[in-house]
py3Dmol code that shows the C-alpha trace and the ligand (Angstrom):
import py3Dmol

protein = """\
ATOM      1  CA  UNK A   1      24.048 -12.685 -30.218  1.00  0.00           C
ATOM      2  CA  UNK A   2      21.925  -9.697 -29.580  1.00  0.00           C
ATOM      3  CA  UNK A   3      18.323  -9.880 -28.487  1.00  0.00           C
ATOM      4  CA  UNK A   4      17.194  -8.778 -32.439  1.00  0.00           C
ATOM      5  CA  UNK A   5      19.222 -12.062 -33.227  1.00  0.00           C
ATOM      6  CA  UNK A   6      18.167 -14.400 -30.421  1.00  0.00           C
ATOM      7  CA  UNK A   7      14.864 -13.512 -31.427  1.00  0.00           C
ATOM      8  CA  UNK A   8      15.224 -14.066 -34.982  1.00  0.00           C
ATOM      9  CA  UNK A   9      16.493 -17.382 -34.398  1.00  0.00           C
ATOM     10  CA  UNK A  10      13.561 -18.114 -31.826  1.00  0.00           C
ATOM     11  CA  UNK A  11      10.997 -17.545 -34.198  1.00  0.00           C
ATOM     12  CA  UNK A  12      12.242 -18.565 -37.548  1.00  0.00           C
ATOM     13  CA  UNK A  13      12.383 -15.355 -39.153  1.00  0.00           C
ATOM     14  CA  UNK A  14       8.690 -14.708 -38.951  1.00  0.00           C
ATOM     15  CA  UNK A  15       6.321 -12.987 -37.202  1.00  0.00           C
ATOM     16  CA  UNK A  16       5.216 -15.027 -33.794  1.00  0.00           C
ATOM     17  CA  UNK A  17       1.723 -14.198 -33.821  1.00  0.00           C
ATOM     18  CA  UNK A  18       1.102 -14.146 -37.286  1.00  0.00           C
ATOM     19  CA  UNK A  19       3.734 -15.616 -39.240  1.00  0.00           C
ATOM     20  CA  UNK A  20       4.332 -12.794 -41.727  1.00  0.00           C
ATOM     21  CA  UNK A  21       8.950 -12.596 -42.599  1.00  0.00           C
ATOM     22  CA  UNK A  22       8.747  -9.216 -43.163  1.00  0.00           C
ATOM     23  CA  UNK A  23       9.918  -6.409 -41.106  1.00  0.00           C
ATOM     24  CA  UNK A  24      10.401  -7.981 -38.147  1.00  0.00           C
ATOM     25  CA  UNK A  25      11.488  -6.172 -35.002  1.00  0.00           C
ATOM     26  CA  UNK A  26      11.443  -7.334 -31.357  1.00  0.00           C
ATOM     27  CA  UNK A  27       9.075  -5.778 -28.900  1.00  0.00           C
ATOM     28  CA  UNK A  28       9.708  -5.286 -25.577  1.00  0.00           C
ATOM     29  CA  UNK A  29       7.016  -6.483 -22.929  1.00  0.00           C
ATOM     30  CA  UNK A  30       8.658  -4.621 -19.876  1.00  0.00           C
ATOM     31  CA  UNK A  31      11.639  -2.202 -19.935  1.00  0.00           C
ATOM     32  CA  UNK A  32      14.068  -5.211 -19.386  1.00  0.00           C
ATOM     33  CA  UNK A  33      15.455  -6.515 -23.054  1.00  0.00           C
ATOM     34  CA  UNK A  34      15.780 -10.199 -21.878  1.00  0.00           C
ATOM     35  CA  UNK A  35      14.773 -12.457 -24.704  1.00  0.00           C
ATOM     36  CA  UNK A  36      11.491 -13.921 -22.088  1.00  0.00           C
ATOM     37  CA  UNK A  37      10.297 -10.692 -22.242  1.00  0.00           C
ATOM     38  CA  UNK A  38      10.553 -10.024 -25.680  1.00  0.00           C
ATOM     39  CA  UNK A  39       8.996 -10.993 -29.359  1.00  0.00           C
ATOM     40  CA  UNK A  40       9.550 -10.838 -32.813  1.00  0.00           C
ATOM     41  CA  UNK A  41       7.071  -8.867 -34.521  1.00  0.00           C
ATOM     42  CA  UNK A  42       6.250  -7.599 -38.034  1.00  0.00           C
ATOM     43  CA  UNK A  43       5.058  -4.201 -38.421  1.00  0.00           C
ATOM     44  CA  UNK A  44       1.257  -4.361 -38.629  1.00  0.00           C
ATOM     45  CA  UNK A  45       1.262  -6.462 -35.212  1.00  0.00           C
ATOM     46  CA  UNK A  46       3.888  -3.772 -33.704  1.00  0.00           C
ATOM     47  CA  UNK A  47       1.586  -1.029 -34.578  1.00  0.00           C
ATOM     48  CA  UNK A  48      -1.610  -2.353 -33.270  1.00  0.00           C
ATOM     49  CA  UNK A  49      -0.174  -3.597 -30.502  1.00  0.00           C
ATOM     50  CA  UNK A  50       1.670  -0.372 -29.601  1.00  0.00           C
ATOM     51  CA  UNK A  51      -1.906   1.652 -30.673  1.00  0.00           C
ATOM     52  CA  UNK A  52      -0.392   3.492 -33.234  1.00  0.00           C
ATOM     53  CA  UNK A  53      -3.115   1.765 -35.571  1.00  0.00           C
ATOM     54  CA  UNK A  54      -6.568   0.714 -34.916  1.00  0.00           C
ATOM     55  CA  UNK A  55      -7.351  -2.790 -33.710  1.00  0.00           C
ATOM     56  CA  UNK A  56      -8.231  -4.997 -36.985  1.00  0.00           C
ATOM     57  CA  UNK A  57     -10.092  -7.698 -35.636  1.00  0.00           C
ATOM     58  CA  UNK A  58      -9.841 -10.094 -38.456  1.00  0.00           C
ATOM     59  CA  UNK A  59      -6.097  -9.488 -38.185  1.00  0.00           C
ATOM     60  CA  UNK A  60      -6.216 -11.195 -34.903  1.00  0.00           C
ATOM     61  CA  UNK A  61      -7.753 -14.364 -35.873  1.00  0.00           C
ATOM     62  CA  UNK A  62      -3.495 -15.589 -35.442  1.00  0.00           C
ATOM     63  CA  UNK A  63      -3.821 -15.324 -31.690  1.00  0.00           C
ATOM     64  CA  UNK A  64      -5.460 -18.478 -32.032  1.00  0.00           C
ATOM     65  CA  UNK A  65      -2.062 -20.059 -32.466  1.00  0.00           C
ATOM     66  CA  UNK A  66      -0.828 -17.047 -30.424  1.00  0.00           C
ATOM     67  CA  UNK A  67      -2.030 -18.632 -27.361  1.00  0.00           C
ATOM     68  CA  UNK A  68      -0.376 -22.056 -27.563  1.00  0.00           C
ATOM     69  CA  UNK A  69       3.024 -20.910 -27.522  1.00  0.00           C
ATOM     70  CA  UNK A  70       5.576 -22.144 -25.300  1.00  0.00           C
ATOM     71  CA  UNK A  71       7.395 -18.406 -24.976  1.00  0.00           C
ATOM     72  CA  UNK A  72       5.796 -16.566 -22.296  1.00  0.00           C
ATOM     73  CA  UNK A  73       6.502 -13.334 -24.071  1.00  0.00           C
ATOM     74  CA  UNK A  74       3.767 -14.421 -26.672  1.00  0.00           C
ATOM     75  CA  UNK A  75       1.084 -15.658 -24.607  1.00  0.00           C
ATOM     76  CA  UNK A  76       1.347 -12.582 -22.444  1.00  0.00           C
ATOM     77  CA  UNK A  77       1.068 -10.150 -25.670  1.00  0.00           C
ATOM     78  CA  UNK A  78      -1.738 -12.587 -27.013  1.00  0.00           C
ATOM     79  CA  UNK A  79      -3.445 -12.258 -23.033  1.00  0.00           C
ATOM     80  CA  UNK A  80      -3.274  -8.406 -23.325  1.00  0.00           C
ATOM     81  CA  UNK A  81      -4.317  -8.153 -27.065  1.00  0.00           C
ATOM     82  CA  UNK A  82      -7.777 -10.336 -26.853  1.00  0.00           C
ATOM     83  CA  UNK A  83      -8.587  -8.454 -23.651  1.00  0.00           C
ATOM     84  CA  UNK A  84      -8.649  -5.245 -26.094  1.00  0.00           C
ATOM     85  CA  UNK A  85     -10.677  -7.549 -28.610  1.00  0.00           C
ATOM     86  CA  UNK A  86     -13.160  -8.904 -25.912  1.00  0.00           C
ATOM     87  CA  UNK A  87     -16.366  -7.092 -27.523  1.00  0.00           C
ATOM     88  CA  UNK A  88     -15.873  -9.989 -29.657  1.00  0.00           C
ATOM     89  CA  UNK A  89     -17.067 -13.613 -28.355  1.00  0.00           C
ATOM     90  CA  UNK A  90     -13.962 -15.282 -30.231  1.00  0.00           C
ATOM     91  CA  UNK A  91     -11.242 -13.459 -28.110  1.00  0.00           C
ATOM     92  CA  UNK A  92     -13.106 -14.032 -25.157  1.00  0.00           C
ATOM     93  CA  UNK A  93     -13.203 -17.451 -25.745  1.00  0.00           C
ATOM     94  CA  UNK A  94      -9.224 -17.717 -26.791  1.00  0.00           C
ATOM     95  CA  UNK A  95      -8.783 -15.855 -23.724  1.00  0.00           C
ATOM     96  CA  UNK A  96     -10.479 -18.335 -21.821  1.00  0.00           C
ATOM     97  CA  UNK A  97      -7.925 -21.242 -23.284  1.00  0.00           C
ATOM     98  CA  UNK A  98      -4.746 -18.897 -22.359  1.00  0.00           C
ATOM     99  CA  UNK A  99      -3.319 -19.938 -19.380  1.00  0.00           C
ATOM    100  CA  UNK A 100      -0.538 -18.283 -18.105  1.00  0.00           C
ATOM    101  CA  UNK A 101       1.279 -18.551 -14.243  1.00  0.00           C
ATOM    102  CA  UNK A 102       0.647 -15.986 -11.829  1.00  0.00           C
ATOM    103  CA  UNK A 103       3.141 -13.487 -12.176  1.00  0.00           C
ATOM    104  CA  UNK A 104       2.577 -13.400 -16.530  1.00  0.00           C
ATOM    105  CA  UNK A 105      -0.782 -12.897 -15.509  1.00  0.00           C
ATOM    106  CA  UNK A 106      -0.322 -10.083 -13.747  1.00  0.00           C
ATOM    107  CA  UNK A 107       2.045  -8.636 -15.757  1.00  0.00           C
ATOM    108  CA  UNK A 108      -0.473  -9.590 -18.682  1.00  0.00           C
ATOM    109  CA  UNK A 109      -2.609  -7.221 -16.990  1.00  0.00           C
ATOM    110  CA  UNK A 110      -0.293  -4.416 -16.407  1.00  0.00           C
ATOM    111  CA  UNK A 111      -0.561  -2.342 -19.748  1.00  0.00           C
ATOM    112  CA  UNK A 112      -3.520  -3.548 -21.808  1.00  0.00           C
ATOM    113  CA  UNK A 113      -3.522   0.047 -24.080  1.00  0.00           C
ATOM    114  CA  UNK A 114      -6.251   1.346 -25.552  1.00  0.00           C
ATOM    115  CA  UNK A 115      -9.771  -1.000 -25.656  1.00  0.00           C
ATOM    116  CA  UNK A 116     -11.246  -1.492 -29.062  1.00  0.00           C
ATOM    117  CA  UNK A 117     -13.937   0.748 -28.606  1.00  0.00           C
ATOM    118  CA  UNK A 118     -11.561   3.489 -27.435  1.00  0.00           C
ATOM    119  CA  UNK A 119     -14.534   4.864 -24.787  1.00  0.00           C
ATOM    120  CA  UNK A 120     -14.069   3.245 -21.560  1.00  0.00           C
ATOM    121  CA  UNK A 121     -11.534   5.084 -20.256  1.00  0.00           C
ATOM    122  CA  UNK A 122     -11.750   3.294 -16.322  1.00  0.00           C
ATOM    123  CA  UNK A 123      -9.706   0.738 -16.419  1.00  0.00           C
ATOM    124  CA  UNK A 124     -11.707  -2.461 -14.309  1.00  0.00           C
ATOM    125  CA  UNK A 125     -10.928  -4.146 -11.491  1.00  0.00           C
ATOM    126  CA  UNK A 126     -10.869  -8.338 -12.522  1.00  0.00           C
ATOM    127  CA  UNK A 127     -10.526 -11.279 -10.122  1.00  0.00           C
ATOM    128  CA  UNK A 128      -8.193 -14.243 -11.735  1.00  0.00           C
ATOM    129  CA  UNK A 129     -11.427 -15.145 -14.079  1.00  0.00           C
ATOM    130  CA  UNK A 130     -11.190 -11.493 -15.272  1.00  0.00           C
ATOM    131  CA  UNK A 131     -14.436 -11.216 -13.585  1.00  0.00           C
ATOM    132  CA  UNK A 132     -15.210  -7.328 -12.883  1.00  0.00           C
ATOM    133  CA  UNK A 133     -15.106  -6.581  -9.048  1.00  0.00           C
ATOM    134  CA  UNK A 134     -17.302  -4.106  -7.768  1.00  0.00           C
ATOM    135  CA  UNK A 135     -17.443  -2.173  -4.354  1.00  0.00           C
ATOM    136  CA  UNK A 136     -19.262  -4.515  -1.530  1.00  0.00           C
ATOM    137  CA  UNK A 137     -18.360  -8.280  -3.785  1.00  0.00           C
ATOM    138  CA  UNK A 138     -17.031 -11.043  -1.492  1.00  0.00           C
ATOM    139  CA  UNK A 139     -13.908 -12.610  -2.628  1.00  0.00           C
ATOM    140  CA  UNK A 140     -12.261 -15.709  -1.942  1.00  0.00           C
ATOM    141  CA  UNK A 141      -7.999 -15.934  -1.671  1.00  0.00           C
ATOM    142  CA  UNK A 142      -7.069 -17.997  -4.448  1.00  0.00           C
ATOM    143  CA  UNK A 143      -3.412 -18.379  -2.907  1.00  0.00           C
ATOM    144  CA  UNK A 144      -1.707 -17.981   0.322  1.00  0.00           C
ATOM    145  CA  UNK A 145      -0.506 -14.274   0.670  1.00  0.00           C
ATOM    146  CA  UNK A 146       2.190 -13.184   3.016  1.00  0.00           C
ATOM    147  CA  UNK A 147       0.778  -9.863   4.708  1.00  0.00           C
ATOM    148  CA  UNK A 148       3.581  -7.697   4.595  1.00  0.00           C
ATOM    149  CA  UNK A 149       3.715  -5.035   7.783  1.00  0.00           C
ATOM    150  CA  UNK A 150       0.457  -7.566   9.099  1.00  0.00           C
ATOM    151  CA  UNK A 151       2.693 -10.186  10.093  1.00  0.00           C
ATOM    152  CA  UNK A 152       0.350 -13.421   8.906  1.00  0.00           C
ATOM    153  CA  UNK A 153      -0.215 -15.229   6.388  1.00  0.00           C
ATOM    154  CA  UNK A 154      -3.943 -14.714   4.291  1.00  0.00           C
ATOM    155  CA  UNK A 155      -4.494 -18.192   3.377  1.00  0.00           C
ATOM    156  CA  UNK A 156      -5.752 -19.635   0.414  1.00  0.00           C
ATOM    157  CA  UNK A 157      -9.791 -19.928   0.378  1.00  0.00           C
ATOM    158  CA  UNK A 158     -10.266 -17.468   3.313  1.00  0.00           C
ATOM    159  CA  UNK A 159     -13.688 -15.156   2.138  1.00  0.00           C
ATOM    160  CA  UNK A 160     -13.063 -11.677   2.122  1.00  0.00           C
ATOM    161  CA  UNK A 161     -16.992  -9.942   2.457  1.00  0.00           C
ATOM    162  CA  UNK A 162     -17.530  -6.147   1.484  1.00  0.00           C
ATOM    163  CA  UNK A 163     -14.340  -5.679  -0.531  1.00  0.00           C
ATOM    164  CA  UNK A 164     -13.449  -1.678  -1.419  1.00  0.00           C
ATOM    165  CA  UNK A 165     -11.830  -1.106  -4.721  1.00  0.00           C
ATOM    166  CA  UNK A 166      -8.910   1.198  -4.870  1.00  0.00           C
ATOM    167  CA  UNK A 167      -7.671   3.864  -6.994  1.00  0.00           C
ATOM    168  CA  UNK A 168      -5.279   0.854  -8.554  1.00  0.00           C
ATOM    169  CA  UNK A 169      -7.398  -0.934 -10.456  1.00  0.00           C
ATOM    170  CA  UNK A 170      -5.501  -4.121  -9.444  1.00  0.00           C
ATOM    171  CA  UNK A 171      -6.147  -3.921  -6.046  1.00  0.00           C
ATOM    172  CA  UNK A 172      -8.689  -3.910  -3.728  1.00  0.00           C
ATOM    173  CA  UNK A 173      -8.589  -3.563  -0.207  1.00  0.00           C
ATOM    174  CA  UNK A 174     -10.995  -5.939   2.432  1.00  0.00           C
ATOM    175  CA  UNK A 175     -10.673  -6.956   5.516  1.00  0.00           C
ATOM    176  CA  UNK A 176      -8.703 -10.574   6.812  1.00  0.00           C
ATOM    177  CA  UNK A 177      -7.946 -11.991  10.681  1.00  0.00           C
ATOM    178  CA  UNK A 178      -9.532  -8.442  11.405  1.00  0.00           C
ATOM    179  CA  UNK A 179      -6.989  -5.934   9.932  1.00  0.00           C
ATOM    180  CA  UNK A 180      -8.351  -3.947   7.186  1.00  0.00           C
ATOM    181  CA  UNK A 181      -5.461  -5.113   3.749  1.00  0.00           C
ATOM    182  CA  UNK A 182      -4.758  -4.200   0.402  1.00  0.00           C
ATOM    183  CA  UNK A 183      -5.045  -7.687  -2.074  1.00  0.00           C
ATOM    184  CA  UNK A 184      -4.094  -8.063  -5.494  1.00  0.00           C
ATOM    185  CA  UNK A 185      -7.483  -8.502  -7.622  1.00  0.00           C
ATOM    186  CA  UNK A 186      -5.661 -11.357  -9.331  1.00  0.00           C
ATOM    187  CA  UNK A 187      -5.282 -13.618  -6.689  1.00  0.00           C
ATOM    188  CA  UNK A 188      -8.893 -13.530  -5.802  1.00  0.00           C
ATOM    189  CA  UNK A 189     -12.196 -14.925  -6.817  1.00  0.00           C
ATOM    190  CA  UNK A 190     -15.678 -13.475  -7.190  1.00  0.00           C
ATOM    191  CA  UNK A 191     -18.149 -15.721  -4.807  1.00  0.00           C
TER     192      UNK A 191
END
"""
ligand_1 = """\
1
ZN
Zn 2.600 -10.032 -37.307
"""
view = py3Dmol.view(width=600, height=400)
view.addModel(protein, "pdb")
view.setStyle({"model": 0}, {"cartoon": {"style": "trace"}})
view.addModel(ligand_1, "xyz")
view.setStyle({"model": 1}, {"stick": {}})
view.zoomTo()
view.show()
């Protein structure tokens, strides 16, 4: 079976965010065309989500099933679609029902295209809670980092004061066990 077909079978011939059967092509999360990374979608999804067509809010009202599913491709899609919804309180609060581990999270957060609003063109630094960081914030470590080149361990709950953003908006960089680090903005919180 190819991936169209895998996915086909996956999702019952319809769309898996919003159940329409027609036109129905997968769509690729990262460049790798495993079926976890992939979904079945119909062609008004594809195009907002690709941001060939404006964001239609009410459209969106099937992420509320969205974010329930048990295929990681779909809650990840759903994660970055209501964080290009979030002037409205409803995707804010799906958002805040979507859980997803770690490393969808960040990936989640990789490519969230164009906001709804189409003006805020600096893309923001969030903790895990998608709380915006800011230049001086203290942080805790909301999991035990290796230190790559440092040699230790940053350990979950250590406080990081005075954190710097970066020109990647998903790190930051702040100082732990004295040596100044770059962290991942996802694996912290704002104190
Ligand atoms: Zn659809």
């Amino acid at each position: 079976m190819n991936l169209e077909q895998i996915l086909l079978t996956r999702a019952h011939n319809q769309c898996e965010l919003c159940q329409n059967p027609n036109d129905l092509r997968p769509f690729l999360l990262e460049s790798a065309p495993a079926a976890e990374s992939a979904l079945l979608l119909c062609k008004i999804c594809r195009a907002q989500a690709q941001g060939e067509s404006p964001m239609e809010p009410h459209h969106w009202r099937c992420l509320a099933d969205g974010i329930w599913s048990e295929h990681r491709a779909v809650k990840v899609l759903s994660y970055r679609l209501l964080t290009r919804l979030g002037t409205h309180d409803w995707a804010r609060e799906l958002q805040e029902q979507l859980y997803l581990e770690p490393e969808d999270l960040l990936l989640a957060r990789e490519d969230l295209g164009p906001a709804i609003d189409g003006d805020d063109t600096q893309t923001p630094t969030l903790d895990s809670n998608g709380t915006r960081l800011q230049d001086g914030d203290s942080v805790t470590i909301i999991k035990d980092l290796e230190v790559k080149g440092g040699g230790f361990t940053a350990k979950r709950g250590t406080l990081v004061k005075n954190i710097k953003l970066t020109e990647n908006p998903k790190h930051i960089e702040g100082r732990v066990n004295g040596v100044q680090i770059v962290l991942i903005a996802a694996f912290l919180k704002k104190t």
